[in-house]
VEXLO-527071 format. One record per residue: x, y, z of N, C-alpha, C in turn. Coordinates in steps of 0.2 Angstrom, whole numbers, padded with zeros to 4 digits, always signed. Layout:
XYZXYZXYZ ...
This chain:
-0291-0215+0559-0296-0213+0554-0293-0212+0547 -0296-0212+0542-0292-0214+0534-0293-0206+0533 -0287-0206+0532-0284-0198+0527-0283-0198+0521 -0287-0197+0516-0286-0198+0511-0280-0194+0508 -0280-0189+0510-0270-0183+0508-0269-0187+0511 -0266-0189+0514-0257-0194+0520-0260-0198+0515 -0264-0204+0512-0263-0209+0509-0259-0208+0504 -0263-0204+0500-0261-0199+0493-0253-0199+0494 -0252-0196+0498-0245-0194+0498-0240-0198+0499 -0242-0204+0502-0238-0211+0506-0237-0214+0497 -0243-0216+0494-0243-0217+0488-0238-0214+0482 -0239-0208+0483-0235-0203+0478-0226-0204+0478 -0224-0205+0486-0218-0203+0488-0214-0208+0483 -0215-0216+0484-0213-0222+0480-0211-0218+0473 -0216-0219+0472-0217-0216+0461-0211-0211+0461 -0210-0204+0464-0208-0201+0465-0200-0202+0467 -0199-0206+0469-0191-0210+0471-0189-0214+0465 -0194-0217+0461-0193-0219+0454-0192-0216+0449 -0195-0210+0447-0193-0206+0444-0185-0202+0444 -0187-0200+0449-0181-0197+0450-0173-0201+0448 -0175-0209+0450-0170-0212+0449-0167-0214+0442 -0175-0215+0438-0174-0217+0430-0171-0209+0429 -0172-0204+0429-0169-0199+0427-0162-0195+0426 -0159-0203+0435-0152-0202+0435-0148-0205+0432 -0152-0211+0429-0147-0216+0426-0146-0216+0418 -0153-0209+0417-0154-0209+0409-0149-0202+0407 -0144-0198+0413-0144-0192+0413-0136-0193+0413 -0136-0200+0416-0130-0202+0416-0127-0202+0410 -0120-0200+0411-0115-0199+0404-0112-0206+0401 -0113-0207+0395-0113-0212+0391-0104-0214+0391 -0105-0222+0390-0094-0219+0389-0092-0216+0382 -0087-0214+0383-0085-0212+0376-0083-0217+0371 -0084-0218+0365-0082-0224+0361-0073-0221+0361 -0067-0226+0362-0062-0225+0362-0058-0223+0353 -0055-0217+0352-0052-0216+0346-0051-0220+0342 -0050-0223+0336-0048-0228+0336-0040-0227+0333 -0035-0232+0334-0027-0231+0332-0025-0232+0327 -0020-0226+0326-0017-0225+0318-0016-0232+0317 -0014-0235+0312-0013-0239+0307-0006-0241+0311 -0003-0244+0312+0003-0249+0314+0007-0251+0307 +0013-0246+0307+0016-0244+0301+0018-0252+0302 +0020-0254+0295+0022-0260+0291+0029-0260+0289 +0034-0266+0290+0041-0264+0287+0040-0266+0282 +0043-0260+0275+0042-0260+0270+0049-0262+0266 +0048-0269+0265+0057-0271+0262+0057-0269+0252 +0052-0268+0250+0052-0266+0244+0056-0259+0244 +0053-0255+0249+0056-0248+0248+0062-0248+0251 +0064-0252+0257+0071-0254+0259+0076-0254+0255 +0075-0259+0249+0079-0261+0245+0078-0253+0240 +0076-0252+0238+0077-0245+0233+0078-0241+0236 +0079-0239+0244+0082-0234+0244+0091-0235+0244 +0092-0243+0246+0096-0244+0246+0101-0244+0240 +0099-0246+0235+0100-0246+0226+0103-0238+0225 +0096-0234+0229+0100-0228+0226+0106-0225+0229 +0106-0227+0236+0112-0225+0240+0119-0226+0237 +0118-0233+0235+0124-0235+0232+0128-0230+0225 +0123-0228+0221+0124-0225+0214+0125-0217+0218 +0121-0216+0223+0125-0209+0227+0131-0207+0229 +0133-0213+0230+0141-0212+0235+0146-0214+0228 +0142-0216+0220+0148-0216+0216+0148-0207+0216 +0143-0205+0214+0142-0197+0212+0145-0193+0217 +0144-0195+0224+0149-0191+0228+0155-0191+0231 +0159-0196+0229+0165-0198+0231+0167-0197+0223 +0175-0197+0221+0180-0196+0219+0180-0201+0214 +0180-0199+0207+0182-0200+0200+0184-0210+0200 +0181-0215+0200+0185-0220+0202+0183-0225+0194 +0188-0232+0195+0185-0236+0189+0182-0234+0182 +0177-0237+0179+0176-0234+0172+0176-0226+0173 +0172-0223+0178+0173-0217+0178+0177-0209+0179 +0183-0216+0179+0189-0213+0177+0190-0211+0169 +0187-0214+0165+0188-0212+0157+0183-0205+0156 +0178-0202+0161+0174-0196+0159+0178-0190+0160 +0178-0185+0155+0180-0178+0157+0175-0176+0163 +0179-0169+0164+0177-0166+0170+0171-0163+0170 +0167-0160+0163+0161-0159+0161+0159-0166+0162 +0158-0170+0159+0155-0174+0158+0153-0180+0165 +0158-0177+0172+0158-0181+0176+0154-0177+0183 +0154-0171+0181+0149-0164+0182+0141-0168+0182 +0141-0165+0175+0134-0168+0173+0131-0175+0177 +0134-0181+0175+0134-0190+0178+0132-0186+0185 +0135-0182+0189+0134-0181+0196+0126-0175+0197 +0128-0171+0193+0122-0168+0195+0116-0172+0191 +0115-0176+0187+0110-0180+0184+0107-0184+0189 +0111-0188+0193+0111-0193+0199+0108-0189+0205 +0109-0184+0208+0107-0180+0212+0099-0177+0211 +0097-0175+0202+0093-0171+0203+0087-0179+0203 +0089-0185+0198+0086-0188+0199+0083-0193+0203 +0088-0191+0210+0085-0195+0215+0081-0192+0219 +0082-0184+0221+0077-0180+0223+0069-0181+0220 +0070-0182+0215+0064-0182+0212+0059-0189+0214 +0065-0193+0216+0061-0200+0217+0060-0202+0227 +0063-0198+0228+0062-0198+0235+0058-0192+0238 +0057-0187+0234+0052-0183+0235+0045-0186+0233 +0045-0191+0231+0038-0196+0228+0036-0200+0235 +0043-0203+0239+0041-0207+0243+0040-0203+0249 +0042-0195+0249+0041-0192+0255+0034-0191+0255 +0030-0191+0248+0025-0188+0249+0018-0192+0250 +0020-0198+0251+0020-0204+0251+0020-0207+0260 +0026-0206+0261+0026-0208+0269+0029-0204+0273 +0031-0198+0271+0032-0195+0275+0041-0196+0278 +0041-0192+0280+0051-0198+0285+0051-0203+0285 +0055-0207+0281+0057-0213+0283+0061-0216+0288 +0055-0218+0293+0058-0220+0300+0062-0226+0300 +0063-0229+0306+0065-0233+0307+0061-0239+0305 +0054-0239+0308+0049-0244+0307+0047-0244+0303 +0047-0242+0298+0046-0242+0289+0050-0244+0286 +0058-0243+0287+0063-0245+0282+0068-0249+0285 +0068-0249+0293+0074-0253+0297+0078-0244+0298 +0083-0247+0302+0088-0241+0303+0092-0239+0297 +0094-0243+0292+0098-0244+0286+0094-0240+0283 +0089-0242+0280+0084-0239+0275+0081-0232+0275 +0082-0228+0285+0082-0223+0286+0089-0219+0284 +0092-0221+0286+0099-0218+0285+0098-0217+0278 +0098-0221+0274+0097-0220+0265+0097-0217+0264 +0087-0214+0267+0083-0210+0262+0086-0202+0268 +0090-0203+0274+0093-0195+0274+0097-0191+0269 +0102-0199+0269+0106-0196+0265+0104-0193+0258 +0101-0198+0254+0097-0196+0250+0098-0187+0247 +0093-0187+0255+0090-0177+0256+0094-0175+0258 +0099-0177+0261+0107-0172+0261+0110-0167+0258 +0108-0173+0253+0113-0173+0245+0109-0169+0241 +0104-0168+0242+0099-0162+0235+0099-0156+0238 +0105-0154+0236+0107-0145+0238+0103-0142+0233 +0103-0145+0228+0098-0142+0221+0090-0137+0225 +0087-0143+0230+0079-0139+0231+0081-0139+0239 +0082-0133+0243+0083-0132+0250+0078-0132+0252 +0073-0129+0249+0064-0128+0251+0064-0138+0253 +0064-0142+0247+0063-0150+0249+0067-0150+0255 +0072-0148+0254+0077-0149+0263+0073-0149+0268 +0072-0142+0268+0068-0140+0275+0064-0143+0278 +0057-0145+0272+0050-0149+0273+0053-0158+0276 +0058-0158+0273+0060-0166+0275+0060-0166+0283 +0067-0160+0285+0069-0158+0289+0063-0158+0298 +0058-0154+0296+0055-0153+0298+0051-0160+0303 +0049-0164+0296+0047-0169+0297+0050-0176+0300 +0057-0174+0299+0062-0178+0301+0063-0176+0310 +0063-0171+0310+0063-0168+0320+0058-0173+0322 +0052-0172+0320+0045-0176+0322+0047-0184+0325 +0050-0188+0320+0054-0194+0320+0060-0195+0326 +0062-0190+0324+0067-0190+0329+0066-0190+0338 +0059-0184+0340+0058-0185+0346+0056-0194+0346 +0053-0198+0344+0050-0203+0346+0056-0207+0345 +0060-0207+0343+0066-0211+0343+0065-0215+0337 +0063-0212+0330+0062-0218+0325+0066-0216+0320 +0069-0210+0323+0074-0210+0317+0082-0206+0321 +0086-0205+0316+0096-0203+0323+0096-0196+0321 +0098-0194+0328+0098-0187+0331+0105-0185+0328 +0108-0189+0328+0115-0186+0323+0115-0184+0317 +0111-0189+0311+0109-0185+0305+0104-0181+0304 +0098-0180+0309+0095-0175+0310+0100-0169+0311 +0107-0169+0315+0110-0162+0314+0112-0160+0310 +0114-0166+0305+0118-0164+0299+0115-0161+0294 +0108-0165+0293+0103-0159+0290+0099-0155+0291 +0102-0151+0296+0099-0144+0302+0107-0140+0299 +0110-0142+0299+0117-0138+0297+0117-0137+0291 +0115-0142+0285+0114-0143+0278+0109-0139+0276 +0102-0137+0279+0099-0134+0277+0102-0126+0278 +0105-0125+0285+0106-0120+0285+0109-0116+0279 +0115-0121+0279+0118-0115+0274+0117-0117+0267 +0113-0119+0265+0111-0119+0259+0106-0112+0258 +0103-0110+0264+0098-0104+0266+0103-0099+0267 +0108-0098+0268+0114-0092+0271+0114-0089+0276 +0114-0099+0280+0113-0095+0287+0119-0099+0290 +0121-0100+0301+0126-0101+0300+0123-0109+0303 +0130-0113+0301+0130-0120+0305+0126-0117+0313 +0124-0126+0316+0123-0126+0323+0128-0130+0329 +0129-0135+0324+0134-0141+0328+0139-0141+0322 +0141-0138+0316+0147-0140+0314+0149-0144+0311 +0144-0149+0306+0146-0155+0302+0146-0153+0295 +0146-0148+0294+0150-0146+0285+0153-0140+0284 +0161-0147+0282+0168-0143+0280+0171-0141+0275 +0176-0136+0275+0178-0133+0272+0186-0136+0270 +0191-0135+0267+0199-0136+0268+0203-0129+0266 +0209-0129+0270+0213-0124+0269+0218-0126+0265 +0223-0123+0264+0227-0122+0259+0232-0130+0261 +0234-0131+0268+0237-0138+0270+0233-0144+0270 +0226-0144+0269+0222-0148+0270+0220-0152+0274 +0220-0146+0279+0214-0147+0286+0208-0145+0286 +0204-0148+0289+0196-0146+0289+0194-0142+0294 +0188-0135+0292+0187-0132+0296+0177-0131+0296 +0176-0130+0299+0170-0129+0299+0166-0124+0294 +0163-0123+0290+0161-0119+0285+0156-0114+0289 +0156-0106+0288+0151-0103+0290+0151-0103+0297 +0153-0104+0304+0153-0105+0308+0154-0099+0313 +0153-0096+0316+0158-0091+0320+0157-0091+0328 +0151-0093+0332+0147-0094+0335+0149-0101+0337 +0157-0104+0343+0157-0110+0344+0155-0111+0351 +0151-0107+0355+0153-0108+0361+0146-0113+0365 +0148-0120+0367+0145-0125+0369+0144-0129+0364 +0149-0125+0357+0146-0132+0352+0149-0140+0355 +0154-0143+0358+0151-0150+0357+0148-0153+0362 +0146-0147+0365+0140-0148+0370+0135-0151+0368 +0132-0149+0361+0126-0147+0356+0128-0153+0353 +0134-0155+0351+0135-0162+0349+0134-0168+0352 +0137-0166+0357+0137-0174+0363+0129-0176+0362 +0125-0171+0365+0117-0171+0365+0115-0174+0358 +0117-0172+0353+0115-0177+0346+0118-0181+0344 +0124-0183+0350+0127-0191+0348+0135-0189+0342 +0135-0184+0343+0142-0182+0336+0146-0182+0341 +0155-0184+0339+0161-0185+0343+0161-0176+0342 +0166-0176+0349+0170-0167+0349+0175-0165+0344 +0173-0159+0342+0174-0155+0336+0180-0156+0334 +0185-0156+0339+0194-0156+0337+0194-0164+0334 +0189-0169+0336+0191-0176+0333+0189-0176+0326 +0182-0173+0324+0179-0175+0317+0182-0168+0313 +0186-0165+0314+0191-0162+0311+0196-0164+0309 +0201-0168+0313+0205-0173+0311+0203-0177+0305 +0197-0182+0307+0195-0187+0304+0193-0184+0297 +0192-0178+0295+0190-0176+0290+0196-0175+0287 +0200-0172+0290+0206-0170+0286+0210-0176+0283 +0209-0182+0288+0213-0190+0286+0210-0189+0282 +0201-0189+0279+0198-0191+0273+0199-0186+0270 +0202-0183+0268+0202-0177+0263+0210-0177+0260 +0216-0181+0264+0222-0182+0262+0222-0188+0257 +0218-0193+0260+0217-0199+0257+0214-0199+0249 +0208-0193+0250+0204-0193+0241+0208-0188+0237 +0214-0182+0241+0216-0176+0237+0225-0180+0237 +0228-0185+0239+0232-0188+0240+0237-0184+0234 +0237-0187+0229+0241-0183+0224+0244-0176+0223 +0237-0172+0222+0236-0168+0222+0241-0162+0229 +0239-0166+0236+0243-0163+0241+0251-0166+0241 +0253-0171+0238+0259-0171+0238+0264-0168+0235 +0260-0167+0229+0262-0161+0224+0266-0154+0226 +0261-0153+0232+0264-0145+0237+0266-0146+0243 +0271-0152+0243+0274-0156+0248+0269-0157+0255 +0264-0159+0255+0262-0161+0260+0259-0169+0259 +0267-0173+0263+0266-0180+0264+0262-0183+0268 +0260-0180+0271+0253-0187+0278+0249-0178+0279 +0242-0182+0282+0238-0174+0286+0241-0172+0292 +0240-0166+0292+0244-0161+0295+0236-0160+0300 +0236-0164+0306+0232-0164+0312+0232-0160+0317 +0225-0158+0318+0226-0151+0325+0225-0155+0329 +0230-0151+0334+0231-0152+0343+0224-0152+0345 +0227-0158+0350+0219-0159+0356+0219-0152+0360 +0221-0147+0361+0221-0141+0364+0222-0138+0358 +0218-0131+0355+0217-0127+0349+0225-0123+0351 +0227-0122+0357+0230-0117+0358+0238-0119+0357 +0241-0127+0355+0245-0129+0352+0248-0127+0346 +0252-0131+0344+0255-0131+0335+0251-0136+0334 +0248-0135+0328+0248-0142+0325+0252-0149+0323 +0251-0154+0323+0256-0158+0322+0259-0159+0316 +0265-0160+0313+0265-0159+0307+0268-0168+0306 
């Protein structure tokens, strides 16, 4: 016999399974559009070469009186140095602010190196130090820029602020013209803390500093009779070599 409910509801159940289904596919989560990617840094050989240019005219300013600039008094050899100094901070504080650290993939390894040394060298503004510094760590963990001059200017900034070295890459000289660590007093694990950032152990870049420090002060030390660098023992607990 015809049941008009049971048909009814034979009829309803279909619709009923369709709905439900357009409801699952429209409740469905859409994909996400994927981020899109930073810019794929470009090597920039223009700024290559100018930090290179400057490099050059930094290492006349911080190395020792040579060639024409042998005929400048001492004021006036002062000056040439701190003019070189203050105006290259000012011109790599443009490009810092500009790109930031100059990695590796921006400038080549060479071009990075440059522009550390560069901010090494501007003891003038510690505050630019730090901010470099900072941004320089960043580089560092991805490998695009060296964990070795990242120390140097983690120690640079230090004591430029009056605080103490961490690893021990800026020195001092004693009266025989050996080189010691400046501000340090705290060495225990230091070339631990260096192996990790790729710097040789402490007793070696002591010597080597001191050969470079007899070599640019040569006159000067033979004057007070000391003929060759007078090199510390591979054990501290030695004499010195003389």
């Amino acid at each position: 016999m015809y049941n008009p409910k049971k048909t009814s509801l034979r009829m309803k159940k279909p619709f009923a399974i369709l709905i439900t289904l357009m409801l699952c596919f429209g409740c469905k989560e859409k994909p996400t559009t994927p981020e899109p990617k930073p810019d794929k840094v470009v090597f920039n050989q223009e700024l290559a070469m100018e930090l290179e240019k400057m490099k050059e005219v930094d290492q006349i300013a911080a190395y020792i009186q040579q060639g024409e600039y042998t005929k400048m008094s001492k004021e006036e050899w002062n000056a040439f140095k701190d003019s070189v100094f203050t105006t290259h901070q000012k011109m790599i504080e443009e490009i810092f602010d500009k790109h930031g650290f100059v990695g590796y993939d921006l400038a080549g390894e060479e071009g990075s190196d440059n522009f550390w040394l560069l901010v090494q060298h501007s003891d003038h503004d510690p505050e630019f130090q730090k901010k470099v510094l900072d941004a320089m760590k960043i580089e560092v963990d991805k490998r695009n820029a060296s964990p070795k001059y990242y120390a140097f200017l983690v120690d640079r900034v230090n004591l430029n602020m009056g605080k103490e070295q961490v690893y021990g890459t800026q020195f001092d000289y004693n009266e025989m013209g050996q080189a010691f660590p400046k501000n340090m007093s705290d060495t225990t694990g230091l070339d631990l803390r260096r192996l990790r950032m790729g710097l040789i152990p402490m007793i070696d870049r002591m010597n080597e500093m001191t050969v470079s420090h007899f070599i640019m002060n040569q006159e000067h030390l033979l004057q007070k009779g000391i003929k060759k660098p007078i090199l510390y023992a591979k054990n501290y607990g030695e004499k010195a070599q003389e």
